[in-house]
C-alpha positions as CSV (number, residue, x, y, z in Angstrom):
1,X,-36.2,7.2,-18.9
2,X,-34.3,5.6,-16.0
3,X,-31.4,3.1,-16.7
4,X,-31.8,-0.1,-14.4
5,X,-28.5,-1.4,-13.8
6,X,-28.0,-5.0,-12.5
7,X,-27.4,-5.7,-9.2
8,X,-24.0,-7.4,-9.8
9,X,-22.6,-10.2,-7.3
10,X,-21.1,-9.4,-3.8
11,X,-17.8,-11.5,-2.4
12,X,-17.2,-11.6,1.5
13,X,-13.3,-11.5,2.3
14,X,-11.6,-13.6,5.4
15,X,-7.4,-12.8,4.9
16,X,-5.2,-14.7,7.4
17,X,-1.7,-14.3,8.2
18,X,1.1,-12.1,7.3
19,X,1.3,-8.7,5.0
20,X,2.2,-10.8,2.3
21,X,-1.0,-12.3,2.2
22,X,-3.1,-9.3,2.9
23,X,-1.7,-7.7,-0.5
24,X,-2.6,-11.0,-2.0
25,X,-6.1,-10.4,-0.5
26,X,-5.9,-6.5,-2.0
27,X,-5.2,-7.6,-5.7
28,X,-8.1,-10.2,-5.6
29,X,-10.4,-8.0,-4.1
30,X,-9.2,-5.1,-6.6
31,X,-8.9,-7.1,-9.8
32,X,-12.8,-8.6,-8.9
33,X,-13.6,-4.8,-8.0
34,X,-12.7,-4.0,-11.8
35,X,-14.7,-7.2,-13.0
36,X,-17.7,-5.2,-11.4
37,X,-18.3,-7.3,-8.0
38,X,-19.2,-5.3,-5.1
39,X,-17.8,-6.4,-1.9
40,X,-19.9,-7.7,1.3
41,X,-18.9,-6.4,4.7
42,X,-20.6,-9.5,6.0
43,X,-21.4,-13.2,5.7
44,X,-25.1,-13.0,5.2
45,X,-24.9,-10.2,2.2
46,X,-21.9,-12.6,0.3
47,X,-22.9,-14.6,-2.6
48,X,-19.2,-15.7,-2.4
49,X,-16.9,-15.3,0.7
50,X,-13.1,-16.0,-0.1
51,X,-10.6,-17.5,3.1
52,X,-7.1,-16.6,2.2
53,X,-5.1,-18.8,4.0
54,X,-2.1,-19.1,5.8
55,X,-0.1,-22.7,6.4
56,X,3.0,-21.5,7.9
57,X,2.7,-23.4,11.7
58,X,0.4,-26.1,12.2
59,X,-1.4,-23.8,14.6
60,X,-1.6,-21.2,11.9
61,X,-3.3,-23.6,9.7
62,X,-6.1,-24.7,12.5
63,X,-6.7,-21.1,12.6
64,X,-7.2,-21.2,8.2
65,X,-9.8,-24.4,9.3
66,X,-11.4,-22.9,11.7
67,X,-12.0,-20.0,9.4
68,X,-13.3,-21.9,6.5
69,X,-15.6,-23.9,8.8
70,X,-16.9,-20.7,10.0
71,X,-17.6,-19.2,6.3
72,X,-19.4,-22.7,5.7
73,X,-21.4,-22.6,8.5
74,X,-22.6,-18.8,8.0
75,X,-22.8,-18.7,4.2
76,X,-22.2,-21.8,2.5
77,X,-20.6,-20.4,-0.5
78,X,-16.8,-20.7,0.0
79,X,-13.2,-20.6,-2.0
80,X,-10.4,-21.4,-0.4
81,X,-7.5,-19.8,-1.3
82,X,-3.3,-18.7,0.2
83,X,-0.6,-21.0,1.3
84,X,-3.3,-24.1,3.0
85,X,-4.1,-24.6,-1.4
86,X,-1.0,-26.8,-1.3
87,X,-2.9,-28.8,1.1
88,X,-6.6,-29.2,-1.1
89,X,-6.9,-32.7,-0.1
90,X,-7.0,-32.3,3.6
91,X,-9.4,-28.8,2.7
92,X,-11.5,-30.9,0.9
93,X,-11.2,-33.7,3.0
94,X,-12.8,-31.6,6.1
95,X,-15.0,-29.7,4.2
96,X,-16.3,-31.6,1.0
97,X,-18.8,-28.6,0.1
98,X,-16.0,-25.7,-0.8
99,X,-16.5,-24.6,-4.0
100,X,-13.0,-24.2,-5.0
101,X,-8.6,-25.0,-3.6
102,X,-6.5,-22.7,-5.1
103,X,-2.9,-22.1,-3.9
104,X,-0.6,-18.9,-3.0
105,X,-0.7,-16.2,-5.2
106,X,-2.5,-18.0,-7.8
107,X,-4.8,-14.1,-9.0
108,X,-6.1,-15.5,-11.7
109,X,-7.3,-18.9,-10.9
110,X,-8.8,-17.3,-7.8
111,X,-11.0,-15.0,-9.9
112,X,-11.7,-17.7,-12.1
113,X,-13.1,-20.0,-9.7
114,X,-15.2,-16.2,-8.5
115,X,-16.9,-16.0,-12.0
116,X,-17.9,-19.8,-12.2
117,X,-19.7,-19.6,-8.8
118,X,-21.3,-16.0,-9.4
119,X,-21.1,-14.8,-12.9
120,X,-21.3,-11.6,-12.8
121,X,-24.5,-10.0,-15.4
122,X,-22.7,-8.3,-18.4
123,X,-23.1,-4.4,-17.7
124,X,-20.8,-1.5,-19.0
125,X,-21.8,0.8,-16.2
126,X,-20.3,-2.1,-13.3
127,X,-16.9,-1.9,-14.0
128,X,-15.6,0.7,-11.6
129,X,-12.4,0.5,-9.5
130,X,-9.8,3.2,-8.4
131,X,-6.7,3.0,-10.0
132,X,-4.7,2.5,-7.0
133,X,-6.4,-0.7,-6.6
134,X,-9.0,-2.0,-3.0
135,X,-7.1,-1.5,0.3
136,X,-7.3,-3.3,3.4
137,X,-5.2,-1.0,5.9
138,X,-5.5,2.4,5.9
139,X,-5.5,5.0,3.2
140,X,-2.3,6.8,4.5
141,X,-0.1,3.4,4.3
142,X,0.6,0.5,1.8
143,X,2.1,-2.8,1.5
144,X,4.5,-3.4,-1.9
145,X,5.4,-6.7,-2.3
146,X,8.4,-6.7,-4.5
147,X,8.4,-10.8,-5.5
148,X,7.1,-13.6,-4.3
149,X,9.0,-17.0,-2.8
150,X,12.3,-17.9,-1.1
151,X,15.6,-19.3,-2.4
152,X,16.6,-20.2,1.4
153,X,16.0,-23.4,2.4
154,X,15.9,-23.0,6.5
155,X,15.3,-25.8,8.6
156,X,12.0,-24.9,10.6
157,X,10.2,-23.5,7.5
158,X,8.2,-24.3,4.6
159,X,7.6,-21.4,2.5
160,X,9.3,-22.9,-0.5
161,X,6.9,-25.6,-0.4
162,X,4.4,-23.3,-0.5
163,X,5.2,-20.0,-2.2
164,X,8.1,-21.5,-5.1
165,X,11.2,-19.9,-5.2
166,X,12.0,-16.3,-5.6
167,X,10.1,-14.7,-8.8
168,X,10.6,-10.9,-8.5
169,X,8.8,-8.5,-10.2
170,X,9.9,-5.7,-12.9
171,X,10.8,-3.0,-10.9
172,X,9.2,-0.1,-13.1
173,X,5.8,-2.0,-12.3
174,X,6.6,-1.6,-8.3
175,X,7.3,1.8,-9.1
176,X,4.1,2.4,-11.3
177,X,2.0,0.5,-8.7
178,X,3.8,2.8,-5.3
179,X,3.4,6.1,-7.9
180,X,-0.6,5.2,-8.0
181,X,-1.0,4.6,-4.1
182,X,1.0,7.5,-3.6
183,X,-1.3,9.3,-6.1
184,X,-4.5,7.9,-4.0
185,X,-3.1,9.0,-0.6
186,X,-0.4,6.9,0.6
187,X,2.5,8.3,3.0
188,X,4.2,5.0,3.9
189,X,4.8,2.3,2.0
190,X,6.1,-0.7,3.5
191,X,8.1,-2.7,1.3
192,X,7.8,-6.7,1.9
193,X,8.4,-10.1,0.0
194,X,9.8,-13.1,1.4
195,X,13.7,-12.2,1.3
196,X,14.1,-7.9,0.3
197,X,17.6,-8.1,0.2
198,X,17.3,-10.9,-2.9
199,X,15.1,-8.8,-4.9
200,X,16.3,-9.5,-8.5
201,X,18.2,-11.9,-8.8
202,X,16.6,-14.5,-10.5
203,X,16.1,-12.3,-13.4
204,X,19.6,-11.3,-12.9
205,X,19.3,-7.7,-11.8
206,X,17.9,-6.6,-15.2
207,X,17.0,-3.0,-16.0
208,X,13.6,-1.2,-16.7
209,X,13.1,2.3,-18.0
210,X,11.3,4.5,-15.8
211,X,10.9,8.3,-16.6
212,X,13.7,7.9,-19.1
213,X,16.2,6.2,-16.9
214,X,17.1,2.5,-16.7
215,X,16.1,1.0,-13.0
216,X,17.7,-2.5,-11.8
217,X,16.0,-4.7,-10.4
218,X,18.1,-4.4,-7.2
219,X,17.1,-3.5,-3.7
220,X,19.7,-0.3,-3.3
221,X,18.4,1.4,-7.0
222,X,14.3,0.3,-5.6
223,X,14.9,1.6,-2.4
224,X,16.5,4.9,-4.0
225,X,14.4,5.5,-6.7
226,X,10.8,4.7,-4.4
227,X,13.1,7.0,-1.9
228,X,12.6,10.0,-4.6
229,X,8.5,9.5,-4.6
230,X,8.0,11.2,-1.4
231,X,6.6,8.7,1.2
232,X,8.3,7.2,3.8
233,X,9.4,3.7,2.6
234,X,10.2,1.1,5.2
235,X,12.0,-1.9,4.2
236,X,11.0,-5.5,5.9
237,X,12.0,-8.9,5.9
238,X,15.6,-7.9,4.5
239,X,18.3,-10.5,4.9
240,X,21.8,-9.2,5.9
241,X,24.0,-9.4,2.5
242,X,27.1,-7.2,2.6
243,X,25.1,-5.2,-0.3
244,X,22.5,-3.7,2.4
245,X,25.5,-2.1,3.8
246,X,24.7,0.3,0.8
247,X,21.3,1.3,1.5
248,X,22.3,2.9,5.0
249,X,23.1,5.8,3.0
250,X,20.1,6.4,1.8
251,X,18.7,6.8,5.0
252,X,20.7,9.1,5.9
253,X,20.2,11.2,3.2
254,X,16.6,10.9,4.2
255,X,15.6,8.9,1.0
256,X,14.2,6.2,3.0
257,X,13.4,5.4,6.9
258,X,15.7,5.0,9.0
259,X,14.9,1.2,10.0
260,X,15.6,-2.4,8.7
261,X,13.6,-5.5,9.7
262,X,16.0,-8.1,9.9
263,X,14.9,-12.1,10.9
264,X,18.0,-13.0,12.6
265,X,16.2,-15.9,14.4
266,X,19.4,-16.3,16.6
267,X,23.1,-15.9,17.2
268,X,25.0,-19.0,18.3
269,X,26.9,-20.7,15.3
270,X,25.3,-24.3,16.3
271,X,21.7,-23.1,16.0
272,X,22.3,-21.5,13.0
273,X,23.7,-24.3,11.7
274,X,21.0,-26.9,12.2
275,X,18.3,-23.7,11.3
276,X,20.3,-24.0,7.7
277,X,21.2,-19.8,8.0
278,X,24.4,-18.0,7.7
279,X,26.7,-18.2,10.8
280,X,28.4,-14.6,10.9
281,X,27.0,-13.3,13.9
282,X,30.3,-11.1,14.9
283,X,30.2,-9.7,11.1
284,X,27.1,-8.9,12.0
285,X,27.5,-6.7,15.0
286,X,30.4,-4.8,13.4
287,X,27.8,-4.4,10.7
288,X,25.6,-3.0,12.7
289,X,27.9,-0.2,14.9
290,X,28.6,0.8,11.4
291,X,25.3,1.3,10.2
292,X,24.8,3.5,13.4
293,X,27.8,5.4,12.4
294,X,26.1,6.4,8.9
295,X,22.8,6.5,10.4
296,X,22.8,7.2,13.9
297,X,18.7,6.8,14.4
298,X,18.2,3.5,12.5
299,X,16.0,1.5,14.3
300,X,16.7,-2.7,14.1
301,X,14.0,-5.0,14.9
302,X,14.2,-8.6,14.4
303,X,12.8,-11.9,15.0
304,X,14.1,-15.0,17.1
305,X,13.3,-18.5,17.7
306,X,13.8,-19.8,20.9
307,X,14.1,-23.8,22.0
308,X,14.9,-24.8,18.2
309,X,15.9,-28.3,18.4
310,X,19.4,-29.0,19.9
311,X,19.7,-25.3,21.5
312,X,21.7,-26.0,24.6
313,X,22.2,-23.4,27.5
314,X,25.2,-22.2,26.1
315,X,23.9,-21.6,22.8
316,X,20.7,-19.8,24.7
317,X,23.1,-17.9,26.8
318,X,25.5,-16.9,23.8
319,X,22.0,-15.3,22.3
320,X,21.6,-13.1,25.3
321,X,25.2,-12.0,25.8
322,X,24.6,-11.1,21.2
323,X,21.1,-9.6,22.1
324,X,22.7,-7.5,24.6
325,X,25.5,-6.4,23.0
326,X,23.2,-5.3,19.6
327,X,20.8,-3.5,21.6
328,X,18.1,-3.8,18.8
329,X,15.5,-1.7,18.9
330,X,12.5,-4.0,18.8
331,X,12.5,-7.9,19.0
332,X,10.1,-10.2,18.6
333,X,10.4,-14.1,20.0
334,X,8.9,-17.2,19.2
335,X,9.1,-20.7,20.8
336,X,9.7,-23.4,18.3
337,X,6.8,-25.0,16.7
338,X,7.1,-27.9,14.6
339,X,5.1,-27.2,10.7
340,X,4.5,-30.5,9.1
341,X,6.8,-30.9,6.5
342,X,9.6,-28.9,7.9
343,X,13.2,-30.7,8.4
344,X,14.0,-29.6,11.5
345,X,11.0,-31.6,12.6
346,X,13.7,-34.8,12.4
347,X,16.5,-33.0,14.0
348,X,17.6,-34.5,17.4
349,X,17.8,-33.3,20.9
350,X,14.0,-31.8,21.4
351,X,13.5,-28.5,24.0
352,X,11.2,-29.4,26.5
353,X,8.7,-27.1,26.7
354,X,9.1,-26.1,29.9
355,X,12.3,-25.1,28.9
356,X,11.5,-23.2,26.0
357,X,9.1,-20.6,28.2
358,X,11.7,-20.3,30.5
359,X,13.9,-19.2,27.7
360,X,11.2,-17.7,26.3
361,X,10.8,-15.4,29.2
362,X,13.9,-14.3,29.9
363,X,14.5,-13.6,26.7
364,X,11.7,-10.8,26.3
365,X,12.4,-9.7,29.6
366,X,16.1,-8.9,28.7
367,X,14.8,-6.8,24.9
368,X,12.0,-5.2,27.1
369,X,14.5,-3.9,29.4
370,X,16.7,-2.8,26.2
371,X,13.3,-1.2,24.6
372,X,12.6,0.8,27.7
373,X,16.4,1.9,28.0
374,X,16.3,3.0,24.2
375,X,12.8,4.7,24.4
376,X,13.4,6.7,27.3
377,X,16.5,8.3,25.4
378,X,14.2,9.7,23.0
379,X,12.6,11.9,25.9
380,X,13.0,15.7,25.3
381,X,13.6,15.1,21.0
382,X,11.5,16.1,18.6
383,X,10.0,13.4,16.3
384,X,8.3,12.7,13.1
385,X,5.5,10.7,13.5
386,X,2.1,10.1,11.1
387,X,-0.9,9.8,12.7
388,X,-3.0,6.6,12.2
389,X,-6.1,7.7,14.3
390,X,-7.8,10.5,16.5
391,X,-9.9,10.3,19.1
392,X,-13.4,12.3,20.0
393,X,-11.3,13.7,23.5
394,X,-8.4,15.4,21.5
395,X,-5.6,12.7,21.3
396,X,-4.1,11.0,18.4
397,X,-2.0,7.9,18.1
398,X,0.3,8.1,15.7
399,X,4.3,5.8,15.1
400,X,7.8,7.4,14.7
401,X,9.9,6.2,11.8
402,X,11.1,3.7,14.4
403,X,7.6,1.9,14.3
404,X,6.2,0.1,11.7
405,X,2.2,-0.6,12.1
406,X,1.1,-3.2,13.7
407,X,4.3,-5.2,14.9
408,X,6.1,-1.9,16.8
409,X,5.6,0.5,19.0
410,X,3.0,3.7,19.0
411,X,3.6,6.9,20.0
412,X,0.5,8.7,22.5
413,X,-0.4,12.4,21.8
414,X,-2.0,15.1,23.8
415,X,-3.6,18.0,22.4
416,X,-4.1,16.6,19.1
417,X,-7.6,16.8,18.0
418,X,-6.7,19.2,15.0
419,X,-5.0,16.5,13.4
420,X,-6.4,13.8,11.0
421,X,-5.0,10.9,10.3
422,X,-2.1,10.7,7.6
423,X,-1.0,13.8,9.0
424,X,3.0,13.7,9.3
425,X,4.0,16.1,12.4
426,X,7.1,16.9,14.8
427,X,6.1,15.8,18.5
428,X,7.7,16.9,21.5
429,X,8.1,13.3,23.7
430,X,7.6,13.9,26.8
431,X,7.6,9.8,28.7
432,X,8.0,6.6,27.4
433,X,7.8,2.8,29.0
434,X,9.1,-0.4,27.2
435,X,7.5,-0.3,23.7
436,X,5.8,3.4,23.5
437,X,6.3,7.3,23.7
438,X,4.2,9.4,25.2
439,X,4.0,13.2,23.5
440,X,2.1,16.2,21.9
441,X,2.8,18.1,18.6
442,X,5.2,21.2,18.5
443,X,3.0,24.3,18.2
């Protein structure tokens, strides 16, 4: 005779912002998976749908509105949960009928609030789940978030507010949890949290055992010992301490990628200053011709703000003459934006924002010229690159170790159909322009 299982509950999933919160999004999803929900590719078929938020700019938080009001309107059964929880009165106040406010990183009141608005029928045979956990990107690369929060207190931002200050995790659990992905599939793990290069020390560097040898909680012994896994392993968001000086090694011993993601936000000593960030920009470049001494194809990409609050054109023009002279490999820009809450909000001497484009525009016009310089070296090497998809007509797109997914450049192949994706190959590049590489795989 036939068992008749239940039909157990299925939640819809909405996740907004950065990595961060997508991996917040993964562990929900993958700690309800294990409870036995099934998940709902679509409003209609969700007896819950979930909105992770993001508050970070005010237009960032419009977009988590916007979002909720959607789910609302198209399902009716919503939780609310990510970085706009610190704000469940105004959530609330615009949409009276959400079931539920929780804030940033808060798993288990998140799955909580899940069970209270769909319990979920008691079944042995519904509690399936892959032990590496639900994914949202694809199978051949993972986010590891290290810790959550930020000891910095920066001018223009209000993650502090939001996330707490830094709580890192044990690092033999990041090394269990990148061992499973690994296990499932995984050939790149990109490793994020708010501040990388701070990992640890709030619980002072202590050591874990894994495999019979004592880890620290410390980014050099986690880069080295995920390093020994197998994967690549990209770091991001990694402040420059003088102790990053001592993962360059490792990348040249091939441990890890060859790349840091560094949020500089901007070189002149005033800006800095009223941003509340270090001021050691010529450190910094020295740093940095070092670094290429050890590791000759490290890739830099960074962040910057432009028309912060009392930038004048001599702090905008000391940027480009720094930008210049770093030749980073990929740079990202971004006009200022006042977040509610922020302190810089109160500082004096507003950018028009007129001003700012202009800036704005010159600025990416100068790293685009730098990108295309940089790129078009690269013609006639052979490269690395995993492949993230194939097409029906025999090409591939794939990234080099220089490109991280999503935020980077790609690199185009030719002649490519008998590769599938998560495939790690040598390409030939053949052109480039300002953020890609054009190529085919070496026979």
């Amino acid at each position: 005779m036939a068992t008749l299982l239940p039909s157990p509950p299925k939640i819809g999933m909405v996740s907004l912002g950065c990595p961060k919160n997508l991996v917040d999004s993964e562990r929900i999803l993958t700690k309800l998976r294990s409870d036995g929900y099934q998940m709902s590719p679509d409003y209609a078929g969700a007896d819950v749908v979930l909105v992770n938020t993001c508050g970070f700019l005010d237009s960032a938080k419009e977009e988590s509105l916007e979002a909720i009001g959607e789910a609302i309107a198209e399902n009716g059964r919503v939780i609310v949960t990510g970085c706009m929880g610190k704000e469940a009165e105004t959530i609330r106040a615009r949409f009276p009928n959400v079931l539920a406010v929780t804030g940033a990183h808060q798993y288990e009141e998140v799955v909580g609030a899940v069970h209270d608005a769909a319990p979920m029928p008691p079944s042995a045979f519904l509690n399936l789940v892959p032990e590496s956990g639900l994914k949202l990107t694809p199978r051949h690369y993972s986010y590891l978030k290290i810790s959550e929060g930020c000891n910095h207190r920066c001018s223009f931002c209000i993650i502090p507010s939001l996330r707490g200050d830094l709580v890192s995790r044990r690092p033999d659990a990041i090394l269990r949890e990148a061992e499973k992905l690994i296990e499932a599939g995984t050939r790149e793990l990109l490793v994020i949290s708010q501040d990388t290069s701070a990992y640890g020390v709030d619980i002072r560097h202590q050591p874990r055992m894994w495999h019979g040898e004592e880890v620290r909680a410390h980014m050099t012994d986690l880069s080295r010992e995920l390093g020994k896994l197998g994967a690549w392993v990209r770091l991001h968001y990694v402040y420059p301490y003088p102790h990053v000086d001592q993962v360059i090694p490792l990348m040249a011993d091939g441990l890890i990628l060859p790349y840091l993601d560094i949020p500089f936000q901007h070189a002149s000593r005033n800006v800095l200053k009223l941003m509340k960030r270090p001021a050691n920009e010529t450190k910094v470049l020295e740093r940095i011709k070092s670094w290429r001494m050890i590791a000759p194809d490290i890739a830099i990409r960074s962040t910057f703000v432009v028309g912060f609050p009392g930038e004048t054109e001599d702090d905008f023009a000391y940027l480009m003459d720094w930008l210049e002279e770093a030749q980073l490999d990929r740079v990202g820009a971004f006009r200022f934006e006042p977040v509610e809450g922020a302190a810089a909000n109160a500082l004096p001497d507003p950018v028009p924002e007129e001003l700012k484009e202009e800036r704005y525009a010159r600025l990416m016009e100068l790293t685009a010229r730098i990108s295309a310089e940089k790129l078009q070296a690269k013609i006639g090497r052979t490269l690395d690159v995993i492949i993230d998809a194939v097409d029906e007509e025999g090409g591939a797109t794939g990234r080099s170790k220089a490109d991280a997914p999503e935020i980077d450049g790609e690199v185009f192949l030719r002649d490519a159909g008998h590769l599938k994706q998560g495939d790690i190959v040598a390409v030939e590049i053949e052109d480039a322009d300002e953020h890609d590489l054009y190529g085919a795989p070496v026979a």
